[in-house]
Each structure stands twice: as structure tokens, then as C-alpha cells.
N, C-alpha and C positions, 0 to 999 in steps of 0.2 A: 583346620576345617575349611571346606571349600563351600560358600556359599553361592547359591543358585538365584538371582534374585525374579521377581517379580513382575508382570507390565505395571498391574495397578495397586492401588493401595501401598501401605508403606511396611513392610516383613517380606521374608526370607527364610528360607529353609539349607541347612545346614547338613552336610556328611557327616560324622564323627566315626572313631575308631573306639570299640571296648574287646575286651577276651572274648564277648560272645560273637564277635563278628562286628560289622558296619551297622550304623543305626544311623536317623534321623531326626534332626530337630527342625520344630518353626522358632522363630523370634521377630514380634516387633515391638515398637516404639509405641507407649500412649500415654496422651497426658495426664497428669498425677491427680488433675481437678478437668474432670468431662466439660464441665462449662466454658475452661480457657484453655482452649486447641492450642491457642501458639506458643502456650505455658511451660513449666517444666515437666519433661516426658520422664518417662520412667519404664525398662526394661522387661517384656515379658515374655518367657519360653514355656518350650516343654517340649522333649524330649523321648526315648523308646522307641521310634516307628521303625520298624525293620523295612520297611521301602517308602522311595521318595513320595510316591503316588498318597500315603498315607500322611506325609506331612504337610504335604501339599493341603491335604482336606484340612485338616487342619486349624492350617496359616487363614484357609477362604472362614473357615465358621467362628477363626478370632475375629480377620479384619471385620465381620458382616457383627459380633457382638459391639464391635468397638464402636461402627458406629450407630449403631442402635444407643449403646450409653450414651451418644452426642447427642443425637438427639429428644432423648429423654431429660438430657442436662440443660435443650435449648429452650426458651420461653415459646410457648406456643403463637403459632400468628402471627413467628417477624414479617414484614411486610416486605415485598418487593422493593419495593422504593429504599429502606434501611439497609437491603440485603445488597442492592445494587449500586447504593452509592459507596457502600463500603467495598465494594470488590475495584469500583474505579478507584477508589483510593490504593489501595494495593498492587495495583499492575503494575509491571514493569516493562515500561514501553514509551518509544520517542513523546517527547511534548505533543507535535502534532498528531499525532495518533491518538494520545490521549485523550487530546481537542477533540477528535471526529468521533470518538466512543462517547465521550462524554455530551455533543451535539445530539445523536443519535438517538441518547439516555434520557435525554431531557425534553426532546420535541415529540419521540415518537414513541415512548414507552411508558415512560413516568406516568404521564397523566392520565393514562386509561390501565394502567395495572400497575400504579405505585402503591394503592391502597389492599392491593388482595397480599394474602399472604401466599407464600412460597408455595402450599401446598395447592393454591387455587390457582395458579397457575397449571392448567389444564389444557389439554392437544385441541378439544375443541373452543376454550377460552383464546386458544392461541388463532385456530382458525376464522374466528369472528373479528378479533383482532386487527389481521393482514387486513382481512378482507374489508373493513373500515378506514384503514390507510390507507388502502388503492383507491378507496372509494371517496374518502372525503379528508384524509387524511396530513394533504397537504397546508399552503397557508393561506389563510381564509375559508376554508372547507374545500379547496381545490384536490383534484387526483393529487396522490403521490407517487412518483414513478417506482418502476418495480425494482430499479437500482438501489432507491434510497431503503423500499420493503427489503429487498435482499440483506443490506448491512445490519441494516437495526436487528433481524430475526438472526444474523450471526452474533449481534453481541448477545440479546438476550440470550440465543444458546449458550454461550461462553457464562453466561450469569448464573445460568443454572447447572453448568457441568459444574461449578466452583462448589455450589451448593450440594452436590450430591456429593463430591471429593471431600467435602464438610459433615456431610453424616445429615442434613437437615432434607434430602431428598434421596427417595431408594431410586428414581428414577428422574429423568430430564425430557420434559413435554414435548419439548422443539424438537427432539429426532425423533417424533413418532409420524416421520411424514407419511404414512398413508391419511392420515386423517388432518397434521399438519400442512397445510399447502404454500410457503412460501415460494417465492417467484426461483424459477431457475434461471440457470446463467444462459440457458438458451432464450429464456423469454427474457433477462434484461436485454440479451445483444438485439432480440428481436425490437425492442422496444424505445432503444437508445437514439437520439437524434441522428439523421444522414450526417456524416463525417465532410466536416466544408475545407476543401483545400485551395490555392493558386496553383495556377501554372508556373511553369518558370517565365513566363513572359507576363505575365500580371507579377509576380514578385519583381520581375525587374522594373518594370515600370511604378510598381507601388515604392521600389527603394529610393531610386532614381528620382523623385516625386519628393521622399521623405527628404532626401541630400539636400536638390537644388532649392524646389519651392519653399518648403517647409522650413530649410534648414533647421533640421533637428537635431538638439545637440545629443541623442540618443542612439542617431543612426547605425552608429558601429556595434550596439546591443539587437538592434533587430537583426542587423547582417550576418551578424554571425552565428544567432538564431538558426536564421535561415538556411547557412550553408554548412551546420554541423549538425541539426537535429536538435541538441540538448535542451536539455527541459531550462525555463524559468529559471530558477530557482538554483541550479546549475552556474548557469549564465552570472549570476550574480556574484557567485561566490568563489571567481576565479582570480585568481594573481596572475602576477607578469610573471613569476617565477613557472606558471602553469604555461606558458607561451615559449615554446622552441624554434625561435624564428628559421636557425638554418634549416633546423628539417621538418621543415611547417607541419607542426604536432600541436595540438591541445590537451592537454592533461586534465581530467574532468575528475577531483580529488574529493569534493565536497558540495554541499548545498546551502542554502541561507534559507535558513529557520522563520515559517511563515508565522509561528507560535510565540516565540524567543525573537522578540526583533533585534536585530542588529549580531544577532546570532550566527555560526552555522553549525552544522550536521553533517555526517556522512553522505552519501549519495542513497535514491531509493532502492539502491540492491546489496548495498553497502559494500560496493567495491568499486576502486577507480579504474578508469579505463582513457587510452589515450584515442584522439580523433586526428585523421591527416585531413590538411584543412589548405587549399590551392592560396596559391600566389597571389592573385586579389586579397583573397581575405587577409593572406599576410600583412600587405600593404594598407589595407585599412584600421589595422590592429597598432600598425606601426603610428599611424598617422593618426590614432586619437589616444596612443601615449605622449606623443610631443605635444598634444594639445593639452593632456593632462600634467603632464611636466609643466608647461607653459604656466599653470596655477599655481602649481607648488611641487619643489621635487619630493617632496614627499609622496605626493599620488601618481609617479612613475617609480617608484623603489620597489625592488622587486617582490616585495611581502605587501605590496598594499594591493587592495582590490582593483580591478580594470572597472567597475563600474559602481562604486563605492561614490556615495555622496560627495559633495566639497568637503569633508572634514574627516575624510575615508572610511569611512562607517558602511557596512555592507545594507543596501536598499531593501527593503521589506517587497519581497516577490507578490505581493495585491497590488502596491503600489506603480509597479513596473507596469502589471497586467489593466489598470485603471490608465497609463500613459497611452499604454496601446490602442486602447478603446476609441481614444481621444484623434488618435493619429488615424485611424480607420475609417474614424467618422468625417476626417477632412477630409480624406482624401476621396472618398465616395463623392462629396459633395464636388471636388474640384474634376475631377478624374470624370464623372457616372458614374451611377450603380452599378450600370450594366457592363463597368470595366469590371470594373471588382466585385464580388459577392461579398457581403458583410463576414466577416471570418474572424473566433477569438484570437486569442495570442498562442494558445498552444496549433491553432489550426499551421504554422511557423512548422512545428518541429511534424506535425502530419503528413505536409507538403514535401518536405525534404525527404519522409519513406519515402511516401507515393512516388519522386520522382526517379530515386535511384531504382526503385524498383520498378516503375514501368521501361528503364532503360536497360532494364536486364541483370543488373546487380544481384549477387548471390542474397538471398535473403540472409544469411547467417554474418555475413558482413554488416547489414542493415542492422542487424540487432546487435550486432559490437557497436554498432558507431550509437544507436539511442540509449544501449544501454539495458535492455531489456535483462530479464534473468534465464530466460529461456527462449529457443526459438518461436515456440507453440504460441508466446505472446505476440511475436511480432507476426507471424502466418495468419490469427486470428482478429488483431486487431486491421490487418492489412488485406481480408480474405479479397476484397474487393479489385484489388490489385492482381494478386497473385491470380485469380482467375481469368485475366486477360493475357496473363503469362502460360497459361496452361495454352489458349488458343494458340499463342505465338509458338510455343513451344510444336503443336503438333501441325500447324503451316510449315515452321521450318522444318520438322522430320519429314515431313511431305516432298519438300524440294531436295533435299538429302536423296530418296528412294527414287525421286521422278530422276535426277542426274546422274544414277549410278549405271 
């Protein structure tokens, strides 16, 4: 039998051969006791259809009985709150992720629709909703920006697709957006703070700053920040084994777990990628393993971390970002404001697009080197850029045409 399967719900429909010719079956899976889904399932067909079209019906008016029996098996009036802390428990999904669903679930959801039940969750209950977190939704009764309304109205979707995949909802509130209005991704980009970077000449002078005055025994983590792109987190969780002196490469293999301290994780696209990284940076990479040597050989062996504690433990990436704070804020004070504009710690790996791309760099390279998973992110988060590349681009077709 060659079966056909399905997008949604869990059955199939089936060819068979008899003397009268080819026929049709559906068959799915249901559990043996409607009230426990994840229970033992039990087998059900049925067979005859002389065309697929006919078993097809079928399979849709079992799966739509089945779950109809679910939710007649379910107690009426589970609550949001029950239904949603239980689907976080169930995911399957990195620690920190789980962290920012579960943040999201408990600040901005919970308290104003943990007590309705599944069915009162309604497109215009959802509307009043949003529109209460934009409006007073943050901490203290502050705005909430439309980034943080965008995730939270993605999980709750994700909360209620689970529930209707459950039989306890025929339909899901959250995609009824004509009357649903969460924020779009054009209104969070419109709405997201101006993007603060250096120049290459404020990052030298801020480095340079950090070396001599400060002498910061960190230096070699912001530098090389600076002149790779990579994220934090990245940074942290790199070996010497990751470090190819002759053919000055960085191997970017994994991250350090802001969840899981002392942890790491994959990278956030979960593929490694390697970075070519100049002769300076070589040389200061060289020059704070002999420092780290100088402590113990053990924090130069090639399995220990470059930026791992005294005791080689991998640093908790807040912690790093709490150093840098600290370092920004001196140097503003020694330097002027007006050298440097106040800039986070990722505003490091900002700087380094911005620069390769105002110097003409192929954007598609720009997104090898940070890592992105597609272009579109780096074109987007960079639009800024790229449109002074657009100018330059039709200046120089200009002098192209004017010389010919």
C-alpha cells in the first residue's frame, strides 16, 4: 500500500489493490481514553473508496470527530494560565529560549488573560490586550515597545496553535488579524532605537585608551570584538584550538549559554563559520595567550577557553556586557562625551558591518563574517548603510559613462 500523508492532523489515506479494481482507505491514530492525548493510541480505518478524493473526506470528518471527543473529554474552562504553563513545559527548545518564552509568559500575558479560559480568549479580547501593553504595559505602567508586543502575541499564538492541535480550540484568536492588531515588523523596525556605532577612529582611540590608560586586563576581548563582528557570547566560548595563527582564521563553533552559566551551545544559526582576521589581531591574540600561560598552562592548552575565568570556566555573557558598561563609562568621563557617544556592547559587532560596508565590502561577505542566516538580515538590519552605497554606486556609474 502506498500511503499519501497529510499536512495537518495525524491520518492518512491509503491505495489498496482487490479483484474489483483499486480502492481506498483512511487510517488514523486516537487515544484509547479522549481525556489522556499522550496515552495509548489505538488504530482506526475504514476502507471501500473507489477514489482518493473520497478517502480524503473521509480522514477530514474522522480527524474533525476526534477532536470534537477531545474536547468533550476536556474539563470545561481550562484556564490560559494552566494551558500555557503547560505547553512551556513541553517545548522543545534551547534553555534560553525557553528563558525569553517563559519572561514573556509571565510579564506580559499571564496576568491579564491567565484567568480566562482557552475559549475566552477572543480576537477582540486579544485587541484590548496589545493595545494595553503598548499603552501601559511596560514596568511601572510604562509604554511597552512594539518589539517586546510583537513576541509575547507570537508566543501566545504558538499557545493557542498547540491548543487547537489539542482538540480544545476549533480555531486560534491571534491569526484573525483583521480584527487582531499586533505590531508588525515594519512598525517594530520603525520604532526600534537609532542604531549607535564608532567610527574606526573613535574605536581606535577608545582601544588604545582601554590598553594604555585603563590597562584592561580584557582588552584582547573587546579587540577582537571589534575586528571580527561576533557576537558576545561567541567571544566567550572560543578555544585556542579555534585560533589558526598561520592562516589568521577564527573558527566561530559555539556560544556560552547566558541560561546555563558556565555552559555552552551551538552558535545562533547553529552552524560554524570561520572569520579571516589581520595580522594585528593575530598578534594580540598571541600576546594575551602568553599572558594567560603566564597564570597557568593550563589556560593556554588548546581546549581551554581564550577568555574563560582564572579557573577556565567559560564567563557568563551579562557579565562581560556589565564590564563593558563600566569601561565606556570611564572612558567617556576621561576621553569626553563628545569623543565617544555612549554605545552598548553589541553596538562592537554593529560597527564592524557598518564599516566593512561603507568601504564597499560585498554585503554577502558581511554576513559570513557575523553570521547571519541569510542575507535579507544583514541588508535589513544594515539598510542604513546600504543606502549610501546605492548613492556611491550610481556616482560611480556616472564617471564610468562620463569617461567612456
Amino acid at each position: 500500500m502506498t500511503p499519501r500523508s497529510r499536512r495537518r492532523g495525524r491520518g492518512a489515506i491509503y491505495a489498496y489493490t482487490t479483484k474489483a479494481g483499486t480502492r481506498w482507505r483512511w487510517q488514523i491514530y486516537e487515544p484509547v481514553d479522549p481525556a489522556a492525548p499522550d496515552g495509548e493510541l489505538k488504530r482506526t480505518s475504514k476502507g471501500g473508496y473507489l477514489k482518493a478524493d473520497g478517502a480524503d473526506e473521509g480522514l477530514r470528518e474522522a480527524l474533525a470527530r476526534l477532536k470534537a471527543r477531545a474536547r468533550a473529554a476536556t474539563p470545561k474552562g481550562t484556564t490560559f494560565d494552566t494551558y500555557g504553563r503547560e505547553w512551556l513545559d513541553g517545548i522543545d527548545v534551547a534553555p534560553s529560549t525557553r528563558a525569553g518564552y517563559e519572561r514573556l509568559f509571565r510579564l506580559y500575558l499571564s496576568p491579564k488573560l491567565g484567568n480566562s479560559s482557552l475559549e475566552g480568549i477572543t480576537p477582540s479580547a486579544l485587541k484590548r490586550h496589545y493595545a494595553f501593553l503598548r499603552r501601559e504595559g511596560g514596568q511601572d505602567g510604562a509604554e511597552l515597545s512594539a518589539n517586546t508586543v510583537r513576541k509575547a502575541h507570537v508566543v501566545l499564538g504558538s499557545i493557542l496553535d498547540a491548543a487547537v492541535d489539542d482538540g480544545l480550540l476549533t480555531s486560534n484568536a491571534a491569526r484573525r488579524t483583521k480584527v487582531v492588531k499586533a505590531p508588525t515588523g515594519k512598525q517594530v523596525r520603525a520604532a526600534a532605537p537609532e542604531m549607535v556605532t564608532w567610527s574606526a577612529s573613535q574605536l581606535n582611540t577608545f582601544l588604545a585608551w582601554d590598553r594604555d590608560v585603563y590597562q584592561d586586563e580584557h582588552h584582547a576581548f573587546w579587540f577582537l570584538l571589534a575586528r571580527t563582528g561576533m557576537r558576545r557570547s561567541e567571544g566567550l566560548a572560543l578555544r585556542w584550538s579555534d585560533i589558526d595563527v598561520k592562516h589568521r582564521r577564527v573558527s566561530v563553533r559555539r556560544a556560552a549559554d547566558t541560561i546555563a552559566h558556565g555552559t555552552v551551545k551551538s552558535t545562533k544559526s547553529g552552524k560554524a563559520r570561520v572569520i579571516d582576521v589581520d595580522s594585528e589581531t593575530i598578534d594580540v591574540l598571541k600576546s594575551w595567550k602568553a599572558l594567560r600561560g603566564s597564570l597557568s598552562l593550563d589556560l593556554a592548552r588548546a581546549d581551554a577557553y581564550l577568555f574563560g575565568d582564572d579557573g577556565g570556566n567559560v564567563i557568563n555573557p551579562n557579565r562581560a556586557t556589565a564590564r563593558w558598561a563600566v569601561r565606556v563609562a570611564a572612558a567617556r568621563r576621561a576621553l569626553g562625551e563628545e569623543t565617544l557617544p555612549a554605545m552598548p556592547m553589541h553596538g562592537l559587532r554593529h560597527s564592524h558591518a557598518t564599516l566593512l560596508l561603507a568601504e564597499g565590502v560585498h554585503p554577502k561577505v558581511v554576513q559570513e563574517r557575523l553570521g547571519h542566516s541569510d542575507i535579507s538580515i544583514t541588508m535589513s538590519v544594515y539598510s542604513h548603510v546600504t543606502e549610501t552605497m546605492q548613492r556611491d554606486a550610481a556616482d560611480r556609474l556616472a564617471a564610468v559613462f562620463a569617461g567612456a
